[in-house]
C-alpha positions in Angstrom: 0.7 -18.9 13.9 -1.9 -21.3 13.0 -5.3 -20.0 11.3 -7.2 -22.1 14.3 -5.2 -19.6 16.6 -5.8 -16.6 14.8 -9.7 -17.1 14.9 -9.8 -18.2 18.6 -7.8 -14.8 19.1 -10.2 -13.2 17.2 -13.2 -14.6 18.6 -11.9 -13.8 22.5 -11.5 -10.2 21.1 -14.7 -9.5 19.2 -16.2 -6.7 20.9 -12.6 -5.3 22.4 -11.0 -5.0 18.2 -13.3 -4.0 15.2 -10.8 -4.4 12.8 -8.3 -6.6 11.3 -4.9 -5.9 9.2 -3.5 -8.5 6.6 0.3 -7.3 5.8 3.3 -9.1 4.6 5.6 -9.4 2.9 2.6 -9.3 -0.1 -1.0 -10.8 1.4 -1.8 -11.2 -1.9 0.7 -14.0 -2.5 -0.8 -16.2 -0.3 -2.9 -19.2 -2.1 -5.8 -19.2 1.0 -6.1 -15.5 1.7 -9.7 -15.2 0.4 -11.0 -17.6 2.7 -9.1 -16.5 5.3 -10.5 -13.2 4.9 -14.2 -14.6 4.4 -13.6 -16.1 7.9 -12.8 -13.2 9.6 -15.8 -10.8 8.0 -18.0 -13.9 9.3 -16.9 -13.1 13.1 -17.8 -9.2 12.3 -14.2 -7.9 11.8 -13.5 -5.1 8.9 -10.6 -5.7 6.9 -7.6 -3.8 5.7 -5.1 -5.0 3.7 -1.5 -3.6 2.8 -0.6 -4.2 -0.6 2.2 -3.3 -3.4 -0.6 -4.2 -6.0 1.7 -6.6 -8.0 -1.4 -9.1 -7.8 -4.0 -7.1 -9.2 -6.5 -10.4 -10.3 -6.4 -11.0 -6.9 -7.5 -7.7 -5.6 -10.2 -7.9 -8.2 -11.7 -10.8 -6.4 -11.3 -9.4 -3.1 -13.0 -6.2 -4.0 -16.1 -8.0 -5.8 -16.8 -10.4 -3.2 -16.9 -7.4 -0.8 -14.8 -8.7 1.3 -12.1 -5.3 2.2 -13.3 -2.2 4.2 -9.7 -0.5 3.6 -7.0 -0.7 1.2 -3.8 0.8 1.2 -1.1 0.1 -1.3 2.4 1.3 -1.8 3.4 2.7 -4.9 6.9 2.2 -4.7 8.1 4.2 -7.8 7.1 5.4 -12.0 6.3 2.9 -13.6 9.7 2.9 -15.6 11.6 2.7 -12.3 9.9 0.1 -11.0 12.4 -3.0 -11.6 15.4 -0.9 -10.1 13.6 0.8 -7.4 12.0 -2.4 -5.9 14.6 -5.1 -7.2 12.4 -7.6 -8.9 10.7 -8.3 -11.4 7.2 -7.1 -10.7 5.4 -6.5 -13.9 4.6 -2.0 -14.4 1.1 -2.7 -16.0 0.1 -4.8 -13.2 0.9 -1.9 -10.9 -1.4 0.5 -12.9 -3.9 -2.2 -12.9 -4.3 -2.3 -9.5 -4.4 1.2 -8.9 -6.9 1.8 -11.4 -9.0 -1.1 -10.0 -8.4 0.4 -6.2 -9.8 3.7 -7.9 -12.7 2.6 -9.4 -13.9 0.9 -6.3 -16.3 2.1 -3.6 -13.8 0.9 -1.0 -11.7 3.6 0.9 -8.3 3.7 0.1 -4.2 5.1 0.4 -1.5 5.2 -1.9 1.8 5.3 0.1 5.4 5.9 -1.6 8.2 6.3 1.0 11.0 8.6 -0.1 13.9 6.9 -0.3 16.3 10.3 -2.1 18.8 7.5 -3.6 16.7 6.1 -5.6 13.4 8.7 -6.1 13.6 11.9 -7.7 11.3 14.7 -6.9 10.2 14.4 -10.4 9.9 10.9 -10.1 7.4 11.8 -7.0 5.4 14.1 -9.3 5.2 10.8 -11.9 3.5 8.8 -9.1 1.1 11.9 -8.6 0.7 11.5 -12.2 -0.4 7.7 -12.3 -2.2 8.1 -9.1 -4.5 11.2 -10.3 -7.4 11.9 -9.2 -7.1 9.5 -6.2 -8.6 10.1 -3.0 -5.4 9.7 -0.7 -1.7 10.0 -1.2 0.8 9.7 1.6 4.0 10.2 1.5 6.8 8.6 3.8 9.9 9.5 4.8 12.3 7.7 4.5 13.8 6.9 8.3 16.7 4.9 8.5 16.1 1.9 10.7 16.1 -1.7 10.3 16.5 -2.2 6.7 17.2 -5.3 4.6 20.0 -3.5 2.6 22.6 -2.4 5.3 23.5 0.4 3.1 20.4 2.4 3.6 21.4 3.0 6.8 23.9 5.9 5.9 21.0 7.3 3.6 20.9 10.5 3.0 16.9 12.0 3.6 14.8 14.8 1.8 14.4 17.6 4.1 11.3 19.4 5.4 11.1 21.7 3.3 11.7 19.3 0.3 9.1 17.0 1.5 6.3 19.7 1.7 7.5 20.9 -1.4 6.6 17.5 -3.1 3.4 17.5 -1.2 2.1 20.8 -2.7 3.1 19.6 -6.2 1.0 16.1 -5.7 -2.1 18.4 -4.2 -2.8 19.9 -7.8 -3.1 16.1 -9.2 -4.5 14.3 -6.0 -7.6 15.0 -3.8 -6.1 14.5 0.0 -1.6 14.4 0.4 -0.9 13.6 3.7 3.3 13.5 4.8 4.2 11.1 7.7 
């Protein structure tokens, strides 16, 4: 869809939406998104955007030209698992970077991991309540078989319940609010 389609939507629906979402793929790869989003605040919208963080130079200038009411970013794995759980080459410290940036910011915020059991640990889930200490929100996902790029994750085997809520009560001694969905 064209930008000039997205603000005439936008404009037709001021009043009706108060909000708009920027996902992906990753938002942040996209070489216009900051005047994109300066468009939309300019017709009154607040703006969220879903992130994995590999980008953090370009959250930086997001979040000090005031221009995001809501972040939320997925922390896909420990830092050391990061290449195998995600299957690039996203660079660790620029994870860390963003969530320390994210942290440090006035602007609400979520971390989300979804718990994939092939490939996360629950210790590995108490090392992303380690890097994400002290934040304000952690949510974590399960894992629900679905439409998936990699076929084979449609056999996956899921944590259970009572696994899950295990995790959670772990990450509540490291992180203010853990919320399952």
């Amino acid at each position: 869809m064209a930008d000039d389609e997205v603000f005439a939507f936008l404009k037709k629906r001021r009043g009706k939406l108060d909000a708009v979402n920027i996902t992906g793929g990753e938002p942040t790869l996209q070489p216009d998104l900051i005047e994109f989003i300066k468009q939309i605040k300019s017709l009154g919208y607040m703006v969220k955007i879903d992130t994995n963080g590999s980008f953090p130079e370009i959250l930086r200038k997001l979040i000090e030209g005031k221009l995001l009411d809501y972040i939320a970013m997925d922390v896909k794995a420990p830092l050391e698992k990061y290449g195998k759980v995600t299957g690039s080459s996203i660079a660790p410290e620029n994870i860390a970077a963003s969530i320390r940036l994210i942290m440090d910011s006035d602007i609400d915020y979520e971390f989300r991991t979804t718990i994939v059991k092939s490939l996360l640990t629950e210790r590995d889930i108490e090392k992303i309540g380690i890097l994400t200490g002290g934040a304000k929100c952690l949510v974590l996902q399960r894992f629900v078989p679905s439409k998936t790029l990699d076929p084979g994750f449609m056999n996956e085997d899921t944590y259970t319940d009572e696994e899950i809520y295990s995790m959670k009560e772990k990450m509540e001694r490291v992180v203010q609010s853990v919320i399952v969905r």
